[in-house]
N, C-alpha and C positions, 0 to 999 in steps of 0.2 A: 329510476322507475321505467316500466317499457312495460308498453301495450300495443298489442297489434291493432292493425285497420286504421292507421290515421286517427290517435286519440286526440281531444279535446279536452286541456286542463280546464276544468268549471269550478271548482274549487277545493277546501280543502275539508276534513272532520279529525275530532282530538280524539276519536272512538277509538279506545284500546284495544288491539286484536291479540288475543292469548295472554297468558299470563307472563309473569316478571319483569323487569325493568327492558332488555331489550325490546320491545315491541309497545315502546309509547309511541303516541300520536306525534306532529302530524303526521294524516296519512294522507294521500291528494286522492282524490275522488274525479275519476279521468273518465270519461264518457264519449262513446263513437261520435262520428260526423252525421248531421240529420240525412236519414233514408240512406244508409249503408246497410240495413237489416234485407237482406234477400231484395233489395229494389223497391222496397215500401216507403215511402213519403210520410211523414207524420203529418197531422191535421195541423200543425203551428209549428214554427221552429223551436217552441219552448217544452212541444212536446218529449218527453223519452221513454221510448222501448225498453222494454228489459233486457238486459244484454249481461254476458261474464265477464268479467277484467279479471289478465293476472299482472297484480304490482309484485314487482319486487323491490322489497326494502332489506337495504342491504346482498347480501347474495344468499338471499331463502326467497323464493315466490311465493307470495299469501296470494289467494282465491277470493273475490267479493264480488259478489251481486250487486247491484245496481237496476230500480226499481223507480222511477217517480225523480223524486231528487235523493231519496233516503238510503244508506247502504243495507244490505241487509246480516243477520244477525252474523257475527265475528265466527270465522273458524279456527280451529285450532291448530295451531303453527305445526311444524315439523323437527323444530332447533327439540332436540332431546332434553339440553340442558334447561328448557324456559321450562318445559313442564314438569321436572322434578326439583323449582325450585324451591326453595324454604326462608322463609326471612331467619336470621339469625334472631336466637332469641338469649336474655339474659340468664336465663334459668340453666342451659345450659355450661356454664361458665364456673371451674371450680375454683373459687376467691379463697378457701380452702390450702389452695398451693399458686401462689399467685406474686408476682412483682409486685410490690405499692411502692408509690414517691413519700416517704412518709416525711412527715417534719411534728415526731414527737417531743422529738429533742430541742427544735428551735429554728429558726429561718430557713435554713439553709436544709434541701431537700436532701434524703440519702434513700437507696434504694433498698429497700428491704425486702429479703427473700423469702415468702411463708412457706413454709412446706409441712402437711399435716397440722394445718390451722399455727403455728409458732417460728419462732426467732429463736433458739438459745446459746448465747455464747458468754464469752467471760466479761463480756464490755456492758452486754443490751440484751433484755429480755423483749420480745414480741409476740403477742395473742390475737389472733385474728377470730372473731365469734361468728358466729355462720351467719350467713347473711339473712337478711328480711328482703320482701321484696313487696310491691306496689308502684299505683300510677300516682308519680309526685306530678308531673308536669301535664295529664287532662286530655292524654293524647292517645289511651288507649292502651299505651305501652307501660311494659312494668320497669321500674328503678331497680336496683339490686344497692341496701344499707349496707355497710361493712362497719363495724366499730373495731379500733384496734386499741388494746392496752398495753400500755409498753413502762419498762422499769429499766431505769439504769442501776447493775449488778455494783456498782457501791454505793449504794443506797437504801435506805431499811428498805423490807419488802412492802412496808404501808404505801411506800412512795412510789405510786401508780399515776401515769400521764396517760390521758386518751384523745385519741381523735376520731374523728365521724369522716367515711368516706363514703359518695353517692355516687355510681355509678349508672351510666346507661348504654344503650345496644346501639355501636353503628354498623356498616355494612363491614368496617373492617375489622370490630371487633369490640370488645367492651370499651368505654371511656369514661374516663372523672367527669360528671356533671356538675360535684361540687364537694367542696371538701372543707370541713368542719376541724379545724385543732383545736388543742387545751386550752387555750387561751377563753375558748368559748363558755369554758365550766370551770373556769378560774384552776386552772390546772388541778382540777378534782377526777375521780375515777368515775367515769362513766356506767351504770351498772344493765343497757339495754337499748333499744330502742326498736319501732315500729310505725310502719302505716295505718293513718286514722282517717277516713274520707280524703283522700287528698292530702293530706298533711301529713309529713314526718316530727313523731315526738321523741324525746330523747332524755332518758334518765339518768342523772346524775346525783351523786352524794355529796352535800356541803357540810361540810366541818363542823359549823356554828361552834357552840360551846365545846363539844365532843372533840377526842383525842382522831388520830391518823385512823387508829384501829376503829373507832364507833362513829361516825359520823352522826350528827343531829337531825338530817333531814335530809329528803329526796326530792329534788326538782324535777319536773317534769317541763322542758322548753319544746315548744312547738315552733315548727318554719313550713314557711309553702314558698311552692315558686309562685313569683310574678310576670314570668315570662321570660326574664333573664337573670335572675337569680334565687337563690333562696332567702327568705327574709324570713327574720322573728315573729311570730303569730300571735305567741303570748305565752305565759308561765304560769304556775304552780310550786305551792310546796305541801308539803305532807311531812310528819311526824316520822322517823323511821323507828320503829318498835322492836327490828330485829336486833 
């Protein structure tokens, strides 16, 4: 920080000047020596003249005024890059053609390549359905759902495994927030899912009486976050007709 005339650190404010993360607070709020203004004396030593300060934070000088005790309103930086910044956001991201850690098959993670939404090879089929997207966690920010269906190629094609992956936006890039296997729909085929107020619901086909081919009913299982995970919210069944 360097100010001319013999500054005085008085203290500090968390006032953010410009945009993007470079230029969080604090910022010290430096103030001349009393009656260095042209030889004028203030009426108290608590008094303060208006006067300009340049701080520099880091090696960019930001411009502040100084009023009273109060700084006055933020200028706009100079860093090029703080002003054409952009939060990352999830919608951008095509899940579409994307790496997942997937564990359709069982514990053990294997990486699967999607490219134009599928998998297909002689071993493993994989479907990646476009994604949905909403605020699971309350914070403004959207989640991006992914469900993926996956069949192992010696196995009739009724024999459909899915899992639920939830992803969210960091600064580096998308991430698993949470991720849902077969295990949750009793290794049943998954047929959608979507954001409802906060909550992700997720439709799945149970057997009941019915054959692989016709399933007897559609579940609909609901989860919200609690802050650190996703938890069951409650369920549903319904007749499937089709």
């Amino acid at each position: 920080m360097q100010v001319s005339n013999g500054p005085t650190i008085v203290g500090q404010s968390s006032t953010q000047v410009g945009q993007g993360p470079s230029y969080k607070g604090p910022f010290y709020i430096v103030l001349g020596q009393t009656g260095e203004l042209g030889g004028t004396t203030p009426a108290s030593s608590s008094q303060v003249y208006w006067r300009s300060v340049q701080i520099t934070y880091g090696a960019q000088p930001l411009t502040a005024a100084l009023a009273g005790s109060a700084v006055s309103a933020p200028v706009s930086p100079t860093h090029p890059e703080a002003a054409s910044y952009t939060k990352p956001n999830i919608r951008s991201v095509d899940f579409q053609n994307f790496d997942y850690s997937s564990k359709c098959f069982g514990e053990n993670a294997e990486t699967v390549h999607i490219s134009n939404g599928q998998l297909d090879n002689e071993d493993e089929q994989f479907f990646a359905n476009k994604p949905v997207y909403g605020d699971l966690k309350g914070d403004g920010q959207e989640e991006a759902v992914v469900v993926m269906n996956c069949h192992p190629a010696q196995m009739s094609p009724n024999e459909v495994f899915s899992e639920v992956f939830i992803f969210e936006m960091s600064e580096s890039g998308p991430k698993v927030l949470a991720h849902l296997p077969p295990s949750y729909w009793g290794n049943q085929r998954v047929g959608g899912s979507r954001v409802i107020g906060g909550q992700l619901a997720v439709d799945w086909f149970d057997m009941g009486e019915g054959a692989k081919c016709c399933p007897e009913w559609i579940v609909t299982s609901k989860f919200r976050w609690d802050g650190n995970r996703l938890v069951k919210a409650g369920e549903s069944r319904r007749k499937n007709t089709t």
